[in-house]
N, C-alpha and C positions, 0 to 999 in steps of 0.2 A: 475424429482421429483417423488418420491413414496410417497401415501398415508402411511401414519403409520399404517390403520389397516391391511392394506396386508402386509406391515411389520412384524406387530405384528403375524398375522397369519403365516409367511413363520415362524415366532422363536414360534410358539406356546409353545415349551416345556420347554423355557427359559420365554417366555415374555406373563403377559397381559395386555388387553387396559381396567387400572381403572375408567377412566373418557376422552370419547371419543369427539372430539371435530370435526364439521363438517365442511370437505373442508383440512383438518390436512395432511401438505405435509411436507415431509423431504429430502433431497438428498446431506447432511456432517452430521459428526458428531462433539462435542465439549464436552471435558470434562470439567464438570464446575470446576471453582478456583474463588468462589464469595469471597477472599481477594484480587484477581488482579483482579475485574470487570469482570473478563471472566464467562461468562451466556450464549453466543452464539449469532445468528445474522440471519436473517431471512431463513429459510430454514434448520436450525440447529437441530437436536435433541441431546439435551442435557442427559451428562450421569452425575447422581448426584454420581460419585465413591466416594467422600470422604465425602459426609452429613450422619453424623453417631445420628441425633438428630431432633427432632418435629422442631426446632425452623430454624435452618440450613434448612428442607425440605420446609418448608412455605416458606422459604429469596428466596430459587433456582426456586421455581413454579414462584413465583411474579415479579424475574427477567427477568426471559428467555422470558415469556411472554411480559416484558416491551420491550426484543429486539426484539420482532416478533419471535421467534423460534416457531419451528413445534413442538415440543412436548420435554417431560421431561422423563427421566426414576429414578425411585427411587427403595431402595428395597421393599419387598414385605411387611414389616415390618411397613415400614413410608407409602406409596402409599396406602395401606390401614386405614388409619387413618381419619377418618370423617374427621377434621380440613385441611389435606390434602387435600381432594379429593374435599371438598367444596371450598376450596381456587383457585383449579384449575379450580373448574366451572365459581366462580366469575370474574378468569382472563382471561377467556377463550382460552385454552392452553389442546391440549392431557397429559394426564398424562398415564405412562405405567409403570408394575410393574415387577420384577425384583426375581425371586424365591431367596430366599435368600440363599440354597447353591451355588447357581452360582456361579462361577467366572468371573470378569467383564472384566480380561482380553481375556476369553475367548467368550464372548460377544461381545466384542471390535472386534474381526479376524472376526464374522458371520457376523455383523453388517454392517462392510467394505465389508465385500467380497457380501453381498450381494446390497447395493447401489452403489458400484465400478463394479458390474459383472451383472447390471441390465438390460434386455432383451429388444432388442431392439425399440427404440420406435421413437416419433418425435424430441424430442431434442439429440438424442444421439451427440455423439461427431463424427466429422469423419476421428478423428482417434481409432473409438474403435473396427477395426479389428485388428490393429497393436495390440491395450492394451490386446486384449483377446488372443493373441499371445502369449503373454510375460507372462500373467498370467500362461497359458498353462507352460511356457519353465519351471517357477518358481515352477510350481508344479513335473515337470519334473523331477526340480534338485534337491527337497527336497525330493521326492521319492528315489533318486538314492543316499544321503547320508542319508536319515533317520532325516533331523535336517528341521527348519523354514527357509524360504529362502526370500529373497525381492534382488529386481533388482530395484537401481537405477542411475541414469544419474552421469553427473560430478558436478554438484552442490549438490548434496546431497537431491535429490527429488525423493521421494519413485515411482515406477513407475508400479511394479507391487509386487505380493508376494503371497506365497503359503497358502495354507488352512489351514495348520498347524497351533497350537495355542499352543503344549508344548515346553516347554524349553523355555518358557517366563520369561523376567527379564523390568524392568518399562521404557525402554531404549527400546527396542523395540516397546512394547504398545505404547509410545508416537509416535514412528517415525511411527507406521500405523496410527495414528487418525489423524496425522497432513500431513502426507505424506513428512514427513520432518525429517530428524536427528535434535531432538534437539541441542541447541547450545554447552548448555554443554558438550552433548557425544562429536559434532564436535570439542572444544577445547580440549578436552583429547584427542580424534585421531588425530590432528593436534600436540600437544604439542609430541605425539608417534612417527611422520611420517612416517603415514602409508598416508595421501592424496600423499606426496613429492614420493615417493618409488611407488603408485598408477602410477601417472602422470609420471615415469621415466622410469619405467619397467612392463614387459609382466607378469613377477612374484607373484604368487599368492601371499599374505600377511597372518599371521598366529598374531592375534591379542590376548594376555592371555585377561583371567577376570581381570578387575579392578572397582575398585567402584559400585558396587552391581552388576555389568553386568557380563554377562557369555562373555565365548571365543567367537570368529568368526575369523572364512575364508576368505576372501575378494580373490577375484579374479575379474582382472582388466578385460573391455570389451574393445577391441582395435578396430583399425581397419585404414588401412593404416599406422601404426604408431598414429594416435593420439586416446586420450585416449578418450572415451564415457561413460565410466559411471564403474559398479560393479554390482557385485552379490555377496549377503554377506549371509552368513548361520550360523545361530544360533548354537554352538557343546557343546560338554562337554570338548572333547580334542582334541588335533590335529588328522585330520581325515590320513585312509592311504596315502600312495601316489599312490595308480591306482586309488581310487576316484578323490584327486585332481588331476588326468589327466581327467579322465571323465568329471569334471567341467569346465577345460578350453577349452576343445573340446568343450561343451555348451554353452563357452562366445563366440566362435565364430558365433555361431548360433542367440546366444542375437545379434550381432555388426553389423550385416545384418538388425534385426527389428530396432534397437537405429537409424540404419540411413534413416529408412521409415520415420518411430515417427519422426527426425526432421525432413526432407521434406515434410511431413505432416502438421509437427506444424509450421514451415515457412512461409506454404500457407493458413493457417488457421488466421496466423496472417496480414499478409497479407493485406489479406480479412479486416481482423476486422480494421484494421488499414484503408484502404480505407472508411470503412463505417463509421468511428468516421469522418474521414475527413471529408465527405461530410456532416455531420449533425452538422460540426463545420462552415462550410460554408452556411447553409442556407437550407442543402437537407436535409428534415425531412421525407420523404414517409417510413413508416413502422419500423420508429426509437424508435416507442411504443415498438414494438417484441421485440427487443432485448436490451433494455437500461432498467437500473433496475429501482424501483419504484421512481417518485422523490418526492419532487424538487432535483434540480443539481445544482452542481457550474460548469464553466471551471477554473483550476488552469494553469496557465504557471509556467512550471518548467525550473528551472534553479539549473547548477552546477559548481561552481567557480573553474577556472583552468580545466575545461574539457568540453570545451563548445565542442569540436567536436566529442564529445561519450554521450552527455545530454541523448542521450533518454537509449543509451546501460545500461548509469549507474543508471539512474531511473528506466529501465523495472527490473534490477536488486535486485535495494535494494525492489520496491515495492512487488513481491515476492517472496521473503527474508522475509518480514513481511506479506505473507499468505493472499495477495490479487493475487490469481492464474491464473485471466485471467483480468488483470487490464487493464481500457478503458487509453487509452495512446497511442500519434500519434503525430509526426511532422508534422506539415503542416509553409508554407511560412518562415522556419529556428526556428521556435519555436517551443519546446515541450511542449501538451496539455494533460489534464488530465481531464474526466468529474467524479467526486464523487458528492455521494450523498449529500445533505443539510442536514443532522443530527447530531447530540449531541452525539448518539451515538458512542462506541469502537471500529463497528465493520471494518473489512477491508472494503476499497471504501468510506468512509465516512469521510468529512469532517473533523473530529475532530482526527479520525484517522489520517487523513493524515498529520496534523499538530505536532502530537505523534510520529509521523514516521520523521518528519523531525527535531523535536527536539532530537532526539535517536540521528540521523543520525551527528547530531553537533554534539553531547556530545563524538560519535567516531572520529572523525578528517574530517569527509567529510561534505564539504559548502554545502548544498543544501539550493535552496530558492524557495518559493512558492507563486504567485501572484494570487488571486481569482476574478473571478468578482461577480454579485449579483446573488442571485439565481436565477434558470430557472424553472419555473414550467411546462412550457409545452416546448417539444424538441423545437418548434420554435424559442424560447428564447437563446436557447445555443450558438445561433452564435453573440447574442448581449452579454452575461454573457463572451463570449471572446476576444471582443472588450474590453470590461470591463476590463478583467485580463489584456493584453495588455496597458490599461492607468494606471492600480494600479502600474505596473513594472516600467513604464517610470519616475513616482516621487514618489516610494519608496526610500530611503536611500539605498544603495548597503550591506549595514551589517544588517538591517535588515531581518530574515529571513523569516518570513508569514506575509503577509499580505491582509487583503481584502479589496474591493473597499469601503466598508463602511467606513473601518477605514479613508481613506486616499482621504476622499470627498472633502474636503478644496483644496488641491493640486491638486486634479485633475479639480475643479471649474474655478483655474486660469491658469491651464492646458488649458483647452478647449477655457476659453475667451482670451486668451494669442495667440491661433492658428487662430483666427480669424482677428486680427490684422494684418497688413502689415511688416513687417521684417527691417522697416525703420525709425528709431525715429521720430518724430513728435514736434510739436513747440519748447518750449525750452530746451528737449532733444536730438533735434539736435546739439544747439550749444556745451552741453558737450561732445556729441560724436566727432563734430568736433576738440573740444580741447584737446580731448583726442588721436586721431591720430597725429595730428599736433605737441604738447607737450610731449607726452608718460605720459602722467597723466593718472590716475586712478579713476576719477568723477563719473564712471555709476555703478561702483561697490561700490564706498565708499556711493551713494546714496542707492542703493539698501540695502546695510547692513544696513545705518540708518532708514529704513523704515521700515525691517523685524524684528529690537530689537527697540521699540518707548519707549523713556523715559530711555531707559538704554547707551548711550555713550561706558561704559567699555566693556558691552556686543557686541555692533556692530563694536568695535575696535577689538576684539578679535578675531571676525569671519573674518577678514579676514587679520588679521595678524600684527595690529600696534598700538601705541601705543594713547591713550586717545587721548592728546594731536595733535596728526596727523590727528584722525578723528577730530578735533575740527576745527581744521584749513581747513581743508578740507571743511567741509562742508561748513564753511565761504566763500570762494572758488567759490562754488558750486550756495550759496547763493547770490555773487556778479555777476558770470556768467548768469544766468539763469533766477535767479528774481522770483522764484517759492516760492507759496503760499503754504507750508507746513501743514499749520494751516485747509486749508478748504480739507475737505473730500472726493471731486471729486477729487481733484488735486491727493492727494495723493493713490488711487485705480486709476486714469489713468494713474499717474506716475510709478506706483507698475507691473501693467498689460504691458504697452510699456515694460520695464527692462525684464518681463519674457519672451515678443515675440523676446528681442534680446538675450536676453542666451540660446533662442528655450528652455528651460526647466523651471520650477516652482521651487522656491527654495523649500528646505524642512521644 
């Protein structure tokens, strides 16, 4: 984390601090879009690039503060503005002001470069001699053709990039702020096949402008044959070709760090993965340091028709959706997830994460999510995953979220169902008997009339026949057994035995 006024002090000649607010850390950036919710999310300083009005600059101060962000920047214009700057005081939020010739794209490249290139300290990452590597190699390549350069992996994750800020177009801005090719651009180079041609061959790619974007270079970073990532350089036009040889002589040199960076990041995950474990089990010593503010849920995640890649294809979509070091571990064949307990949008948060799993339908992929209650203190998180683990067992299979709240009823005769002995009891034995003996159907056709009271057509339906069939049935049922339907113990210890022999709760 960096304080904002050292922030602000390292861009003095871009930036000042209008309304200073004490203890103000920052370490991402988020440009606001208060029409899609986007404000930012604890640690965030937010850039208001498109509040062009008094009424806009009050909405973005009072939101970002609503998410916890570090601080707001506006331009020099609005940030100056009584109503402003008192609004920020009341929300208690830094406010920082923005000289109004600026350029915010050229903000955007210091801004990065200096929380991405920040000196080292006790949180650093350790992988940031690899990062300061690659930064170096990207300043390297951008010297040696004169153009913006960014280096990133095979998913399309920015990883490093040069200092340069001309020959900007809104396609680039996005993909430093997010550290990610937006989608868009990635459907047009997808819809080009320049990833297919990336992934196939050694062959640098020569990409024209289209849709407000300028040209770029793309040269693939190899290494043994498989493909690691790119180095893509912002141009006017296609560069010589003794530059692009000097380029791919340089992606060799990238394809040596790309493979520190993942052995690094392997073991880092690793790591983080062993220590979600043990705080999903019960070991909490020092799980305050690193688990973000809470309360927490555990989510058990699940993904239909791939249960043998569950966790590959959840570390993946989650981010995908810009949760860049998401808490996520398999432990005993099930995939766990700890997010925050919040309302909020931001990544790791609960509400998020339901936003993400609904996206993720609406594209063709099953993902289902089971929470337990929340955890306010780490110790709790190994009961909030017992939790998720009973929400999943009598959830419905097509439903896709769900929390332990919702699904209390089910899990009540869950648990008093598990208590029971696995062997029917007075006059539920004798239907079990006659249902072996005969190949009748009695335990079932009771239980449906139990679980639809007063409806007939409805508990015929559920399990497949016609009014009539349950009627006689149950007659049946009622000459065998001799069971007092009418008195209310009978019918909750008859309901309770039926679920400890179907071992599950109906829904």
């Amino acid at each position: 984390m960096l304080a904002v006024t050292d922030l602000v002090g390292t861009l003095s000649g871009l930036l000042t601090l209008a309304v200073p607010h004490e203890g103000a850390e920052v370490d991402d950036l988020t440009i606001a879009e208060p029409a899609h919710g986007v404000v930012g999310q604890p640690g965030d300083l937010v850039l208001g690039v498109g509040v062009d009005g008094p009424s806009g600059a009050l909405q973005v101060v009072a939101d970002a503060a609503a998410a916890g962000a570090g601080g707001v920047v506006l331009r020099r214009s609005l940030g100056r503005r009584r109503d402003v700057r008192s609004r920020a005081r009341r929300e208690g939020i830094a406010l920082v002001e923005l000289a109004d010739q600026a350029s915010w794209a050229h903000l955007v490249w210091l801004l990065r470069g200096v929380l991405d290139r920040a000196a080292v300290g006790p949180g650093r990452r350790e992988d940031a001699p690899v990062q300061d590597d690659l930064f170096a190699l990207a300043d390297a390549a951008a010297g040696l053709v004169d153009a913006p350069v960014t280096i990133e992996d095979a998913q399309s994750r920015v990883l490093a990039y040069s200092s340069r800020q001309d020959l900007t177009d809104p396609a680039r801005v996005s993909t430093i702020v997010g550290r990610r090719v937006p989608d868009e651009v990635l459907a047009t180079l997808r819809a080009q096949g320049v990833f297919r041609r990336l992934a196939r061959s050694s062959e640098p790619v020569y990409v024209p402008a289209s849709g407000g974007t300028k040209p770029r270079l793309v040269v693939p970073v190899r290494a043994g044959g498989e493909w690691l990532g790119s180095i893509w350089v912002v141009v006017e036009q296609r560069p010589p070709a003794a530059l692009v040889a000097e380029l791919v002589q340089t992606s060799a040199v990238v394809a040596l760090h790309l493979l520190r960076l993942r052995a690094q990041s392997d073991l880092s995950r690793r790591v983080a993965a062993d220590r979600l474990r043990g705080v999903l089990s019960g070991s909490t010593a020092g799980a305050e340091e690193w688990l973000p503010a809470g309360p927490w849920r555990v989510a058990a995640l699940g993904a239909a028709g791939d249960a043998g890649r569950t966790l590959d294809v959840w570390e993946s979509v989650l981010r995908r959706q810009a949760w860049t070091s998401p808490l996520i571990a398999e432990l005993d064949g099930r995939v766990y997830a700890v997010v925050r307990d919040t309302e909020d949008a931001a990544a790791g948060s609960w509400a998020w994460l339901c936003a993400v799993v609904e996206r993720a339908r609406r594209e063709g992929l099953d993902l289902v999510v089971r929470a337990g209650r929340p955890a306010h203190q780490p110790a709790g998180l190994e009961r909030s995953r017992s939790e998720a683990q009973e929400a999943d067992r009598v959830t419905p299979s097509g439903e896709a979220v769900a929390r332990h709240e919702d699904v209390w009823a089910q899990v009540t005769i869950a648990r008093a169902a598990a208590a029971l002995p696995d062997e029917a009891l007075g006059p539920l034995r004798l239907l079990q008997e006659h249902d072996a003996v005969h190949a009748t159907d009695h335990l079932r056709t009771l239980a449906a009339w139990l679980d639809h009271p007063g409806a007939p057509s409805a508990a015929a339906r559920a399990i497949h026949v016609h009014p009539n069939t349950m009627r006689y049935r149950m007659n049946r049922v009622a000459d065998l057994a001799g069971l007092d339907l009418e008195d209310p113990a009978v019918r909750l210890a008859v309901r309770l035995q039926l679920a400890a022999l179907e071992g599950a709760p109906t829904a």
